[in-house]
KOLGU-4560 file (N, C-alpha, C; in nm, 3 decimals, padded with zeros to 5 digits):
<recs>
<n_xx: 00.156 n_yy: 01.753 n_zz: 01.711 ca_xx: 00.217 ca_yy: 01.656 ca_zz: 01.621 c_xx: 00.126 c_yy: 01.640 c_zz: 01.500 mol: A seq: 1 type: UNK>
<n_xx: 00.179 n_yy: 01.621 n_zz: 01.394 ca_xx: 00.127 ca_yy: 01.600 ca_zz: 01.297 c_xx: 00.100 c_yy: 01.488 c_zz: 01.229 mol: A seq: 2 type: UNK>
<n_xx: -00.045 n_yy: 01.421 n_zz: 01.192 ca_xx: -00.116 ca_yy: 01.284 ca_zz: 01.201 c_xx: -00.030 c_yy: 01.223 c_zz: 01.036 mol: A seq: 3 type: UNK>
<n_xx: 00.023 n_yy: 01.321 n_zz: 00.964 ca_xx: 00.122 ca_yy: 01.223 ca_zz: 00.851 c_xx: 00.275 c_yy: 01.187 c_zz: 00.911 mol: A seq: 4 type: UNK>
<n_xx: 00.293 n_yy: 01.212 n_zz: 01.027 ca_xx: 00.450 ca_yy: 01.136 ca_zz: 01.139 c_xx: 00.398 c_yy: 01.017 c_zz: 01.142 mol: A seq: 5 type: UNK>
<n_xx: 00.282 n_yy: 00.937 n_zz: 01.147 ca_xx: 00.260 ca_yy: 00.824 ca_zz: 01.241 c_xx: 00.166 c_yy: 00.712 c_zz: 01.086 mol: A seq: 6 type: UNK>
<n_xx: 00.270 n_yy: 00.637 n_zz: 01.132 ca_xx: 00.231 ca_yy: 00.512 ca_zz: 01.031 c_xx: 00.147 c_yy: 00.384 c_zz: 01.103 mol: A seq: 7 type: UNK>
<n_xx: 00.061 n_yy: 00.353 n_zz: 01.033 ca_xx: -00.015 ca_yy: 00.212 ca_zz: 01.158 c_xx: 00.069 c_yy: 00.091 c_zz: 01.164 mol: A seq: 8 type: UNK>
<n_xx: 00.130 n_yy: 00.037 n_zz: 01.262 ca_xx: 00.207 ca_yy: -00.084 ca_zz: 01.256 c_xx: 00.151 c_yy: -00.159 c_zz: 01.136 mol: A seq: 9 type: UNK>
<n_xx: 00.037 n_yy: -00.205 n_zz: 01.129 ca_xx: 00.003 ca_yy: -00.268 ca_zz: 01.009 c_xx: 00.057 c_yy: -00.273 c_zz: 00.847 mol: A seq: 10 type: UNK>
<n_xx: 00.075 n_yy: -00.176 n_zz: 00.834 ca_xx: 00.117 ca_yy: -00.126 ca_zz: 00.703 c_xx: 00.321 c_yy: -00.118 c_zz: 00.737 mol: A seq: 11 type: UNK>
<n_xx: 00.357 n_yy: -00.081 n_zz: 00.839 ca_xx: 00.490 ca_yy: -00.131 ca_zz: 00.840 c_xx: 00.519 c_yy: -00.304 c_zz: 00.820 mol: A seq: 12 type: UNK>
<n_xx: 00.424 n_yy: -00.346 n_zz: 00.887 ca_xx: 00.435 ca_yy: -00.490 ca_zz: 00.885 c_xx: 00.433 c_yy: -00.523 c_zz: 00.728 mol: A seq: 13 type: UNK>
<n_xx: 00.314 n_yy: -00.520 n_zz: 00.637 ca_xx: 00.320 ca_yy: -00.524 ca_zz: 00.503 c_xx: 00.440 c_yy: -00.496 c_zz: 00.467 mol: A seq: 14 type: UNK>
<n_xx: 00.468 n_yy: -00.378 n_zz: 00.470 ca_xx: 00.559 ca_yy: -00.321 ca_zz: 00.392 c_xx: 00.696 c_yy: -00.408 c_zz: 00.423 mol: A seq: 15 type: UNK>
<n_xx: 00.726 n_yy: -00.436 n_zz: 00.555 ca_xx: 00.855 ca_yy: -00.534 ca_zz: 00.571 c_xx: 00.835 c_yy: -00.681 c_zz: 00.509 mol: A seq: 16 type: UNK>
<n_xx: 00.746 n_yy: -00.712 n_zz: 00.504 ca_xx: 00.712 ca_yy: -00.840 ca_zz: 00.423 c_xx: 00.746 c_yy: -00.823 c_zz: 00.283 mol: A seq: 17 type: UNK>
<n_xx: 00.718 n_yy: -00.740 n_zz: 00.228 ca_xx: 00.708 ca_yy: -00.687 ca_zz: 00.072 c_xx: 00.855 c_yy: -00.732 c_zz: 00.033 mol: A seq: 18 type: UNK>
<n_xx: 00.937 n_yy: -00.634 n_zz: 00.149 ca_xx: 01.089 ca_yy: -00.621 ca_zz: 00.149 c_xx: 01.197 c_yy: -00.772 c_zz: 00.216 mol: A seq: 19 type: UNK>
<n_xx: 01.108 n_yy: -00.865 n_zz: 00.233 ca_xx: 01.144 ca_yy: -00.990 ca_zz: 00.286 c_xx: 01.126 c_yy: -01.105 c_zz: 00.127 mol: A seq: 20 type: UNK>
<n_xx: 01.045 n_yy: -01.012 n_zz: 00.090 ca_xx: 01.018 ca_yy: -01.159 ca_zz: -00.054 c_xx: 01.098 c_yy: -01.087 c_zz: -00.156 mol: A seq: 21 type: UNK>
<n_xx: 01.148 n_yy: -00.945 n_zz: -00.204 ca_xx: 01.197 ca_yy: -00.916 ca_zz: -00.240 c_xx: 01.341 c_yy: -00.929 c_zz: -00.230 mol: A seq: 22 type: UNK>
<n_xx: 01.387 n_yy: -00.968 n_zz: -00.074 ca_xx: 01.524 ca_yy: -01.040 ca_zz: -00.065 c_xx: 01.494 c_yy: -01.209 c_zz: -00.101 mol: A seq: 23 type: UNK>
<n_xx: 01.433 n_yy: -01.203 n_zz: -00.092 ca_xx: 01.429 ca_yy: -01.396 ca_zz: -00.163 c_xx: 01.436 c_yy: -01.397 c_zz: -00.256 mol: A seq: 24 type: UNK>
<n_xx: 01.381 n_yy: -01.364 n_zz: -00.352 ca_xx: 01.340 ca_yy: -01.336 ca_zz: -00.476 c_xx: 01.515 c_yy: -01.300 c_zz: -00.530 mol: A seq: 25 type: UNK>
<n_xx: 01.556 n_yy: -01.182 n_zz: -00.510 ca_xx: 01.745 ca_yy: -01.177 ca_zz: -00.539 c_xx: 01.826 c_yy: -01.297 c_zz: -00.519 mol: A seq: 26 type: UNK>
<n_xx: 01.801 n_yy: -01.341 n_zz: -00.408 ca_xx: 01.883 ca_yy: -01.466 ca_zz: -00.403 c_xx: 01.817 c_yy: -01.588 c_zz: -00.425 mol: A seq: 27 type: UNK>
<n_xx: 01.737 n_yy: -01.602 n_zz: -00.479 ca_xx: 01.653 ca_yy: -01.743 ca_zz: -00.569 c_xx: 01.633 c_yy: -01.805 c_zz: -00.493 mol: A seq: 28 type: UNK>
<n_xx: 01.562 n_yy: -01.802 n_zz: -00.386 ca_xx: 01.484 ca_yy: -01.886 ca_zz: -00.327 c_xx: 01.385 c_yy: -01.900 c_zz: -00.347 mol: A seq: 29 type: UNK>
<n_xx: 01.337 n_yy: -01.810 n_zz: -00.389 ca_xx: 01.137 ca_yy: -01.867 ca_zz: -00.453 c_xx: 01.129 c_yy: -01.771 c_zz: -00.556 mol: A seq: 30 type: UNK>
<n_xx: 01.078 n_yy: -01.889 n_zz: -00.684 ca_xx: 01.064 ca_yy: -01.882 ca_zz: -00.817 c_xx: 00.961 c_yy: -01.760 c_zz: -00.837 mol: A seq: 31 type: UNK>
<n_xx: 00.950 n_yy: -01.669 n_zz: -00.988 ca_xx: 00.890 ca_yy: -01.590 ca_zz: -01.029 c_xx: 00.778 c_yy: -01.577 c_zz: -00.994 mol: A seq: 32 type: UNK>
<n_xx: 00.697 n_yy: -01.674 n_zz: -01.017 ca_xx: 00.545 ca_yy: -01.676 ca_zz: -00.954 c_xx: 00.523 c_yy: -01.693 c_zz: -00.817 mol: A seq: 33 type: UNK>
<n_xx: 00.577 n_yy: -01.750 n_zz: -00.734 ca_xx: 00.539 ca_yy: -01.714 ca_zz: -00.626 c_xx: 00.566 c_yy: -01.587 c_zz: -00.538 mol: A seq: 34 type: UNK>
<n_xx: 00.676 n_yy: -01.518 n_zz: -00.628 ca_xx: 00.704 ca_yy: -01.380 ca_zz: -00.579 c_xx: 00.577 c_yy: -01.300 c_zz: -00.599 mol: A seq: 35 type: UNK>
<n_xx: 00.508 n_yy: -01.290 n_zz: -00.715 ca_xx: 00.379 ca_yy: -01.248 ca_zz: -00.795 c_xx: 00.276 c_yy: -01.284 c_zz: -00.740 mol: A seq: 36 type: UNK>
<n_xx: 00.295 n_yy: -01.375 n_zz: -00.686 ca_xx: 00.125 ca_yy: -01.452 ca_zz: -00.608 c_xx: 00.178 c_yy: -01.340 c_zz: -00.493 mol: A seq: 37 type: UNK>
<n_xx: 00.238 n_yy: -01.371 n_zz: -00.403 ca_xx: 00.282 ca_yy: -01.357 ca_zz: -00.282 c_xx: 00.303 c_yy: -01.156 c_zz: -00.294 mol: A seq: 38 type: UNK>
<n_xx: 00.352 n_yy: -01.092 n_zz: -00.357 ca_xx: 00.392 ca_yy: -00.914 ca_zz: -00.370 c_xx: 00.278 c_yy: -00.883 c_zz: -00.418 mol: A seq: 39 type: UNK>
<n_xx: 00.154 n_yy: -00.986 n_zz: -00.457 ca_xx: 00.038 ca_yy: -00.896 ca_zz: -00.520 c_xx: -00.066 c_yy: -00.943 c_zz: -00.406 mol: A seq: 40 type: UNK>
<n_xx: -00.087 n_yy: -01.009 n_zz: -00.326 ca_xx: -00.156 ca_yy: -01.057 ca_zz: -00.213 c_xx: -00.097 c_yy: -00.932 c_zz: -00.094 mol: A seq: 41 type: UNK>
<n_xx: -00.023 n_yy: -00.918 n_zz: -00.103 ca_xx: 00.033 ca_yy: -00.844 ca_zz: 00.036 c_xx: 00.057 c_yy: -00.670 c_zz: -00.033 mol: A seq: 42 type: UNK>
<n_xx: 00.001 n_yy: -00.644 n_zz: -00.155 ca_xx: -00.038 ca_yy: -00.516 ca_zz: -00.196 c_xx: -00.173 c_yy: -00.464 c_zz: -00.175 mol: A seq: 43 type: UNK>
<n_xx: -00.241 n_yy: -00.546 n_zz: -00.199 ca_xx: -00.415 ca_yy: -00.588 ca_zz: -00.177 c_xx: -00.414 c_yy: -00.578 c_zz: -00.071 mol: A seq: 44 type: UNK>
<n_xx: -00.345 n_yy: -00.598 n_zz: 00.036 ca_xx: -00.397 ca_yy: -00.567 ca_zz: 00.181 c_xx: -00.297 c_yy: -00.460 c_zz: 00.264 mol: A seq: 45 type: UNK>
<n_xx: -00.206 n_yy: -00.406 n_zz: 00.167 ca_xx: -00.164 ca_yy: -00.285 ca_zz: 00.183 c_xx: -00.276 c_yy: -00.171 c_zz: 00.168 mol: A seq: 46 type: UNK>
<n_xx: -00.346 n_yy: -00.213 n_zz: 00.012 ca_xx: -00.400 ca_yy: -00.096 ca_zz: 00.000 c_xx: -00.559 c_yy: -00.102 c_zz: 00.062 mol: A seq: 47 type: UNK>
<n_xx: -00.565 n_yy: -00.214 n_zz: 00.166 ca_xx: -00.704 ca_yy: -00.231 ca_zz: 00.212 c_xx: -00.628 c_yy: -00.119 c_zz: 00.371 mol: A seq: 48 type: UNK>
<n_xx: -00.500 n_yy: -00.187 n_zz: 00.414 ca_xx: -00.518 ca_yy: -00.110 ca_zz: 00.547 c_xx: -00.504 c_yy: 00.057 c_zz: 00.511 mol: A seq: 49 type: UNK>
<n_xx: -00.474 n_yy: 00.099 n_zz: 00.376 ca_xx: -00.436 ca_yy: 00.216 ca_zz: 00.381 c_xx: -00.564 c_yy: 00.294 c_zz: 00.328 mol: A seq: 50 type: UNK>
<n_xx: -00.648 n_yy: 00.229 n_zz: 00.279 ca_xx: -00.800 ca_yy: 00.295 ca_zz: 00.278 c_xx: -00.885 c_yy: 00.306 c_zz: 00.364 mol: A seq: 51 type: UNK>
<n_xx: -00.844 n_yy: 00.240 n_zz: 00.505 ca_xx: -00.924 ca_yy: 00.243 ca_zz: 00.630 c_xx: -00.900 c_yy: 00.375 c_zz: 00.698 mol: A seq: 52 type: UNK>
<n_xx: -00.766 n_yy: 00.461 n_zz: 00.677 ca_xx: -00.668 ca_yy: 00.524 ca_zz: 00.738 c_xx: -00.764 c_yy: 00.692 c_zz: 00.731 mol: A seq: 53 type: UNK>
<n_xx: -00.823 n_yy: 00.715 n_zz: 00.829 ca_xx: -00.868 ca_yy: 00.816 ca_zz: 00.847 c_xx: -00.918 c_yy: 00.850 c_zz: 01.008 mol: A seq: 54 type: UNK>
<n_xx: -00.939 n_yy: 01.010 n_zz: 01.035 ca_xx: -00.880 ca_yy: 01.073 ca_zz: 01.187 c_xx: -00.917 c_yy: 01.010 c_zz: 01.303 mol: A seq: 55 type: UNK>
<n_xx: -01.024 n_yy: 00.953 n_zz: 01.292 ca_xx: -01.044 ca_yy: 00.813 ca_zz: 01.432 c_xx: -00.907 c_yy: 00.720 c_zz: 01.449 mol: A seq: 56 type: UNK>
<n_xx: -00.919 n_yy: 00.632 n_zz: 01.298 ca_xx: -00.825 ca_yy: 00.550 ca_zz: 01.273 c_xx: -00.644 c_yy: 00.626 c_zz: 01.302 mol: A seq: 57 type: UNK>
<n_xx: -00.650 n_yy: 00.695 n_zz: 01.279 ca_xx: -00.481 ca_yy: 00.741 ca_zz: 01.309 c_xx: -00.494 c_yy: 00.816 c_zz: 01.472 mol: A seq: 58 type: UNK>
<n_xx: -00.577 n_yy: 00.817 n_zz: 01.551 ca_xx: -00.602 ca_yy: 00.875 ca_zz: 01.653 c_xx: -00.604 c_yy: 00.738 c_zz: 01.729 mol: A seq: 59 type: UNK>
<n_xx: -00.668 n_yy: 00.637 n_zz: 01.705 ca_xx: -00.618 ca_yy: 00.496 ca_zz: 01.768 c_xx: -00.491 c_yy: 00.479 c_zz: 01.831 mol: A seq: 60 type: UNK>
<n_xx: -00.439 n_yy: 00.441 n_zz: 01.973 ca_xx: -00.322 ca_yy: 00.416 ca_zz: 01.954 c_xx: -00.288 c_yy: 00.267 c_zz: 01.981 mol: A seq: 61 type: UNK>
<n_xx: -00.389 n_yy: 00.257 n_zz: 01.924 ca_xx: -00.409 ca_yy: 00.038 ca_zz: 01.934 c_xx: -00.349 c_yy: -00.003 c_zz: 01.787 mol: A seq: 62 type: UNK>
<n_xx: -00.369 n_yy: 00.081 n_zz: 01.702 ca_xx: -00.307 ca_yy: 00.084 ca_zz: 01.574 c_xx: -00.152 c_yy: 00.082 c_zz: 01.530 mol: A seq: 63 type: UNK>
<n_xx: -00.106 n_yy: 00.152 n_zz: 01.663 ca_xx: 00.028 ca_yy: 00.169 ca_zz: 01.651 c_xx: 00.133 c_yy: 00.043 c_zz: 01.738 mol: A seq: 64 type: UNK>
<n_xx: 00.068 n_yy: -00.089 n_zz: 01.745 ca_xx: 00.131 ca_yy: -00.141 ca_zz: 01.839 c_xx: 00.185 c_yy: -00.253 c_zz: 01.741 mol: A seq: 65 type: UNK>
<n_xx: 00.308 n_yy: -00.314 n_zz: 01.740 ca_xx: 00.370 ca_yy: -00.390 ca_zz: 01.665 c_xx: 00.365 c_yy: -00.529 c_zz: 01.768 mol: A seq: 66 type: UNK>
<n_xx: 00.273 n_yy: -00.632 n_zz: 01.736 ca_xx: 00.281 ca_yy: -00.743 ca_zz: 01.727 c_xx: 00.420 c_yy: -00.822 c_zz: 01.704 mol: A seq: 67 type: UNK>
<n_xx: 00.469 n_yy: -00.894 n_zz: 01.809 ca_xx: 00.587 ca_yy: -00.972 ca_zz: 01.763 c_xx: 00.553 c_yy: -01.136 c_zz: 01.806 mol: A seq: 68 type: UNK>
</recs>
């Protein structure tokens, strides 16, 4: 298998968040700036989990577990 198939739950999690304020944001529930506070806070720690992401780290399979 090849280690670019496998995404770290972490970064799905981000990424569904991203796509959760972005549906608010369409239907006006929370104003301009807090979309901006909030899509630039949760980019910053997109691009923190995605700089950790190397062959230990994607060989983890503690990484791959989705928290609910």
């Amino acid at each position: 298998m090849e280690n670019i198939n496998k995404v770290p739950s972490k970064i799905i999690e981000i990424e569904t968040s991203i796509k959760l304020f972005e549906y608010l944001k369409r239907k006006s529930v929370i104003d301009d700036g807090m979309y901006n506070f909030c899509i630039n806070k949760l980019i910053g720690k997109l691009e923190l989990e995605k700089s950790k992401i190397d062959d230990e780290y994607i060989n983890d399979l503690n990484n791959y577990k989705i928290l609910t």
